[in-house]
Backbone as a ProteinNet text record, in pm:
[ID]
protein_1_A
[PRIMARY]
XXXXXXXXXXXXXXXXXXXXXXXXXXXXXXXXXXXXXXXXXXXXXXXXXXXXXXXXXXXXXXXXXXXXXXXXXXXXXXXXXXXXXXXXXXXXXXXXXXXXXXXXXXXXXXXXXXXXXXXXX
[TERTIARY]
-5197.2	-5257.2	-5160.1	-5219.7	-5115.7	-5087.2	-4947.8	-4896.6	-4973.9	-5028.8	-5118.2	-5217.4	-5303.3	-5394.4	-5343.4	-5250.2	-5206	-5188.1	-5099.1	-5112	-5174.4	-5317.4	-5449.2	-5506.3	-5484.4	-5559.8	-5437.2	-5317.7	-5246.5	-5272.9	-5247.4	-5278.1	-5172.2	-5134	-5088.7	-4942.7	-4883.1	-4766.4	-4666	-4773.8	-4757.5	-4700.8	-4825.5	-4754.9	-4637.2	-4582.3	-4479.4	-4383.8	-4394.8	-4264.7	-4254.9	-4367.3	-4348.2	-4305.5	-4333.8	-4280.8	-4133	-4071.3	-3923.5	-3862.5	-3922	-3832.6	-3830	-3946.7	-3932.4	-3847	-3834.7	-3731.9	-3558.9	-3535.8	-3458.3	-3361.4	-3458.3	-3402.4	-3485.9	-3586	-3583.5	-3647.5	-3732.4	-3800.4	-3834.7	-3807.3	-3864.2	-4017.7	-4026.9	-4130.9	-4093	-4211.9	-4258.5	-4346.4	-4357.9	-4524.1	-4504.5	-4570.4	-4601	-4696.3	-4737.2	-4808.5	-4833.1	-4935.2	-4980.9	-4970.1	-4910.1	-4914.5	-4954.7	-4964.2	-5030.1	-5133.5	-5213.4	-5371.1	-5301.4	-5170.3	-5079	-4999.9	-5055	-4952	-5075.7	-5171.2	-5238.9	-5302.7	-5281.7	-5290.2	-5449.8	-5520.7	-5654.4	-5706.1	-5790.3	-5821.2	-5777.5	-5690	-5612.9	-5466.7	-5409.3	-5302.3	-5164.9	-5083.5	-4982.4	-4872.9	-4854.6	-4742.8	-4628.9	-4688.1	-4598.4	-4587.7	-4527.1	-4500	-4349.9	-4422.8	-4334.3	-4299.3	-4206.6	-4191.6	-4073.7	-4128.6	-4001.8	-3992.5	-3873.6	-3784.5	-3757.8	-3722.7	-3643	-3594.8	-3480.6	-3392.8	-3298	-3267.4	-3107.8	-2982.9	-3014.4	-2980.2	-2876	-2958.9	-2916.1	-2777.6	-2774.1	-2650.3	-2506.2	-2483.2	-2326.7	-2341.8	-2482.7	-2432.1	-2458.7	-2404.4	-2449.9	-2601.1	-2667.6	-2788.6	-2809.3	-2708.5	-2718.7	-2683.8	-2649.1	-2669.2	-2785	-2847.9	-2907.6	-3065.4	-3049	-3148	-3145.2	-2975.1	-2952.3	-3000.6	-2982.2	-3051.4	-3211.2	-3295.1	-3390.4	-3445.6	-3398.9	-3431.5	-3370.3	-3276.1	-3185.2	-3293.3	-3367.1	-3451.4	-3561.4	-3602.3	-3775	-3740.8	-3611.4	-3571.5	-3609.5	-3597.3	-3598.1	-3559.6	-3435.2	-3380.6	-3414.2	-3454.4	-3521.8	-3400	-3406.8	-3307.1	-3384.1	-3506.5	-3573.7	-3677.9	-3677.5	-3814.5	-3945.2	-4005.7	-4175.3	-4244.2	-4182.7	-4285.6	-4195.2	-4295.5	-4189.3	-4165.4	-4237.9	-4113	-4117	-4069.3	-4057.3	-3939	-4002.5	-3901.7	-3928.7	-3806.4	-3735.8	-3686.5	-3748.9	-3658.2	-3648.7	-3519.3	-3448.4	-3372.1	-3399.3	-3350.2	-3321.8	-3207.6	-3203.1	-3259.6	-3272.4	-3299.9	-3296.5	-3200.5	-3116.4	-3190.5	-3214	-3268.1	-3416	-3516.2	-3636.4	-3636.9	-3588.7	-3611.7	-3556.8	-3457.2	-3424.6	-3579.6	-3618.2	-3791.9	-3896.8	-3889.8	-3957.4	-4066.4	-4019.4	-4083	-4173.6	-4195.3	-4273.9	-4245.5	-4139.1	-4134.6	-4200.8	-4214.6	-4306.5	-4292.3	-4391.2	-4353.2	-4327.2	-4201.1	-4155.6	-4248.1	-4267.4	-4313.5	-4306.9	-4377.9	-4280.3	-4413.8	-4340.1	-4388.5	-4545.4	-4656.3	-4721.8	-4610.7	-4632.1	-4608.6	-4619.6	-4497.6	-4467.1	-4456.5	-4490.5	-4497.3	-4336.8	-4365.5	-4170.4	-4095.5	-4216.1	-4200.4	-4173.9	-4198.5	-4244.9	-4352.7	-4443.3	-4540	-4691.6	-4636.6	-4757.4	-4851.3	-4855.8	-4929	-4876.4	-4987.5	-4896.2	-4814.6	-4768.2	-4681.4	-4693.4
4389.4	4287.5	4255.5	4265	4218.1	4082	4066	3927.7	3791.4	3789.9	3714.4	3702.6	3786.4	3776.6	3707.1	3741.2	3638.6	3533.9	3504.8	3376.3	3245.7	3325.7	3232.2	3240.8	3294.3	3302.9	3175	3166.4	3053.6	2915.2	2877.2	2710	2673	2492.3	2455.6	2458.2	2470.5	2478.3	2607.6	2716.9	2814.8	2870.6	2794.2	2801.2	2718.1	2611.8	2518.9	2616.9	2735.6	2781.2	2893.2	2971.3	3090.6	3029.3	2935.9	2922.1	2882.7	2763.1	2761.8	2883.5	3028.1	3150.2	3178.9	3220.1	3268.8	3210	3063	2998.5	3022.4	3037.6	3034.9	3190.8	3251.1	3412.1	3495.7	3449.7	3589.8	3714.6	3727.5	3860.1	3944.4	4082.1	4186.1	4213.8	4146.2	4161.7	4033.8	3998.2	3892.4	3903.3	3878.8	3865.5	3790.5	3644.8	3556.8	3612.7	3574	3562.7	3432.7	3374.8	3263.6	3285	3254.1	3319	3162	3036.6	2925.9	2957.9	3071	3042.3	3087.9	3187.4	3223	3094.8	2976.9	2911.2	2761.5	2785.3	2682.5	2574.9	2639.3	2551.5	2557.7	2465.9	2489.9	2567	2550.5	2672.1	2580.4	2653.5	2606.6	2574.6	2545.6	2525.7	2587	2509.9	2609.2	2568.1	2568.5	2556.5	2646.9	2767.7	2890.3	2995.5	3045.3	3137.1	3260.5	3359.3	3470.7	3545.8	3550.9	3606.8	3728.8	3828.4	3974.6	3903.3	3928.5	3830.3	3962.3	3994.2	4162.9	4077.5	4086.4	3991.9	4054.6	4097	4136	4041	3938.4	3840.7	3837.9	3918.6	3970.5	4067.3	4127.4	4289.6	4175	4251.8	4211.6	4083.4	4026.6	3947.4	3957.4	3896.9	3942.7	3860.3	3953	3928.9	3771.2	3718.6	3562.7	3483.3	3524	3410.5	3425.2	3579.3	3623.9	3463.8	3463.2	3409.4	3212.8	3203.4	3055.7	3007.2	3180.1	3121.5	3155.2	3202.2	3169.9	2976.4	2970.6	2863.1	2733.4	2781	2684.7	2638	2782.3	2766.3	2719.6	2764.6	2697.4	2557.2	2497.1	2353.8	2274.6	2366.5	2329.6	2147.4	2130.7	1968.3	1877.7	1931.7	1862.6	1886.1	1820.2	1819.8	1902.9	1938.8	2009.1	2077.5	2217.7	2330.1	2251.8	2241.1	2167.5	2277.9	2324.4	2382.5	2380.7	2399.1	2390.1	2476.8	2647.2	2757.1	2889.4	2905.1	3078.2	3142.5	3237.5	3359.5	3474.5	3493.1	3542.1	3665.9	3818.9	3899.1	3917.1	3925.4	3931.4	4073	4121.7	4281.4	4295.2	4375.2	4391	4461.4	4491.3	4605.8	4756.4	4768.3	4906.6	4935.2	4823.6	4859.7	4863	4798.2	4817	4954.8	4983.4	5092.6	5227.7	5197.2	5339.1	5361.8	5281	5263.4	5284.3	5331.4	5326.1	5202.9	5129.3	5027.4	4988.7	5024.1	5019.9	4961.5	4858.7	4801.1	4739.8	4779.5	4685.2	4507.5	4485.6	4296.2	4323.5	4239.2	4200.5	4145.7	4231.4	4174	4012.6	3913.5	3801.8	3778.5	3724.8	3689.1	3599.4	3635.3	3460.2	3376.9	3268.7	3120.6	3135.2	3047.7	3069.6	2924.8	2857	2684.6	2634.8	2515.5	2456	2480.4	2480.9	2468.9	2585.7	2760.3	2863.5	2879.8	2797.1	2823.6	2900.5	2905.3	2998.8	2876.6	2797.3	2710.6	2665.7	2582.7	2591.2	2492.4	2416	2287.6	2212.9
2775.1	2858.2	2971.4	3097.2	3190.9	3202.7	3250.9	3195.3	3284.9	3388	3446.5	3334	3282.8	3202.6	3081.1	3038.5	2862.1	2910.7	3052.9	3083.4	3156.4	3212.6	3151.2	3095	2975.6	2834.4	2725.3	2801.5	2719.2	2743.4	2599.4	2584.4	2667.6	2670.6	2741.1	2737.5	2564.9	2498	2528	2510.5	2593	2709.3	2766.3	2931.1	2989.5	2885	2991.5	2915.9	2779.4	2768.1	2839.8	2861	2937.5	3070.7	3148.5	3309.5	3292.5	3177.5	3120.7	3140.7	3027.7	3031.7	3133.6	3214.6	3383	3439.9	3426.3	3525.3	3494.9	3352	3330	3308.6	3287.7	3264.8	3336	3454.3	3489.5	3435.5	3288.9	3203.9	3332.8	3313.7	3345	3265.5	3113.9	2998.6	2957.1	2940.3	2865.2	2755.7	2611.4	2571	2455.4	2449	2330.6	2241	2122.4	2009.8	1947.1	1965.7	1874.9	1754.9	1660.4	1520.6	1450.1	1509.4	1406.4	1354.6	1339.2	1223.3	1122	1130.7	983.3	945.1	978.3	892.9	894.9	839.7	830.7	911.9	1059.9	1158	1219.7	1273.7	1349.1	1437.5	1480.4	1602.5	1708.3	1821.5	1925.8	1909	1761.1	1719.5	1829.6	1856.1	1931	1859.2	1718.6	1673.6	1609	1598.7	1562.1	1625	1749.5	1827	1789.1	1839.5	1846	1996.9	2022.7	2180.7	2175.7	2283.7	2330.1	2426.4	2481.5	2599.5	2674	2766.5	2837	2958.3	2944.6	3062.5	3135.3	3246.6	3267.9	3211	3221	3187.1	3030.3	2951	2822.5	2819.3	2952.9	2953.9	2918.6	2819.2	2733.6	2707.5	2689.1	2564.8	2409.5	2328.8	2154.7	2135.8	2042.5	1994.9	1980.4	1899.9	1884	1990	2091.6	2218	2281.2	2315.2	2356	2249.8	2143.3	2082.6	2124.2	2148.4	2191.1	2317.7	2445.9	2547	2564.2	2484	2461.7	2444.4	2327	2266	2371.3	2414.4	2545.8	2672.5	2692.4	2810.1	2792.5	2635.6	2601.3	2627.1	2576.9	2538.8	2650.8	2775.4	2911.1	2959.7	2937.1	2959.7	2822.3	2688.4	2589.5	2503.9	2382.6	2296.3	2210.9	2178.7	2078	2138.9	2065.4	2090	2087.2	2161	2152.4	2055.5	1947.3	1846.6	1720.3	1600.2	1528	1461.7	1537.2	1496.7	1622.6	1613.3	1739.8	1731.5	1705	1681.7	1751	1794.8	1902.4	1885.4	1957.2	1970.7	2193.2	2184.5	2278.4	2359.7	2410.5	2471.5	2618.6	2621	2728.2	2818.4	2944.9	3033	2988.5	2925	2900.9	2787.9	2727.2	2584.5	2610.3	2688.9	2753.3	2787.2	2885.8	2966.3	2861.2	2774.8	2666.3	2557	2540.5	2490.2	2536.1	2679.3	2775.3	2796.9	2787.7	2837.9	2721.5	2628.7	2488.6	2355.2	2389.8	2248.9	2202.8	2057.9	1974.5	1930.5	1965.3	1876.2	1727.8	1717.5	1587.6	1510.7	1356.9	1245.1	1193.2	1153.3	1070.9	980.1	895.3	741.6	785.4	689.8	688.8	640.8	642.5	584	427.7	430.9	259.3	215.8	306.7	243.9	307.8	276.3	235.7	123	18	-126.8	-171.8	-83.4	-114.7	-182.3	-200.3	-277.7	-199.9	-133.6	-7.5	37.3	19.4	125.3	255.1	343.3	491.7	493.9	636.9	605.5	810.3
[MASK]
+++++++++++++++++++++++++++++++++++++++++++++++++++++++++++++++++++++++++++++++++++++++++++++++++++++++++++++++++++++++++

């Protein structure tokens, strides 16, 4: 989907984080996943997101900052992520373009509860 298109097809939660990352890093690639109907949430829910980041922005730094300035930029001037989960894979250019431009979105679990008991929360 071209990225104009996912992003008027995004809710509103969505969109203030995708224009954050743009502002803040710059993606060469961008692409969210709503993943709240896996965790018990309603139709429209924007509470569980998954995002590929492709930044220059990323060249020489380690995976785990690479994930801090994610979460730094969604934060955008906030003390806390406006969701209450997203997970983050993060890549660089080098690593885009050695893939040809084709990486896959990261796998993540349904929802396993708080309790682990497989219900949502």
């Amino acid at each position: 989907m071209a990225l104009e298109a996912a992003a008027a097809a995004a809710g509103p939660m969505e969109t203030k984080m995708r224009s954050a990352l743009q502002k803040h890093l710059s993606p060469v690639f961008l692409e969210f996943v709503n993943e709240s109907s896996k965790h018990g949430s309603g139709h429209g829910a924007e509470s569980h997101f998954k995002v590929l980041v492709v930044s220059a922005k990323f060249e020489g730094i380690s995976l785990l900052d690479r994930h801090r300035m994610v979460n730094d930029a969604v934060k955008d001037g906030s003390t806390n992520i406006p969701v209450h989960a997203l997970s983050v894979s993060a890549k660089t250019v080098a690593q885009w373009e050695a893939a040809g431009g084709k990486l896959p979105m990261h796998s993540t679990p349904n929802c396993a509860g708080g309790d682990g008991s497989g219900g949502s929360h």
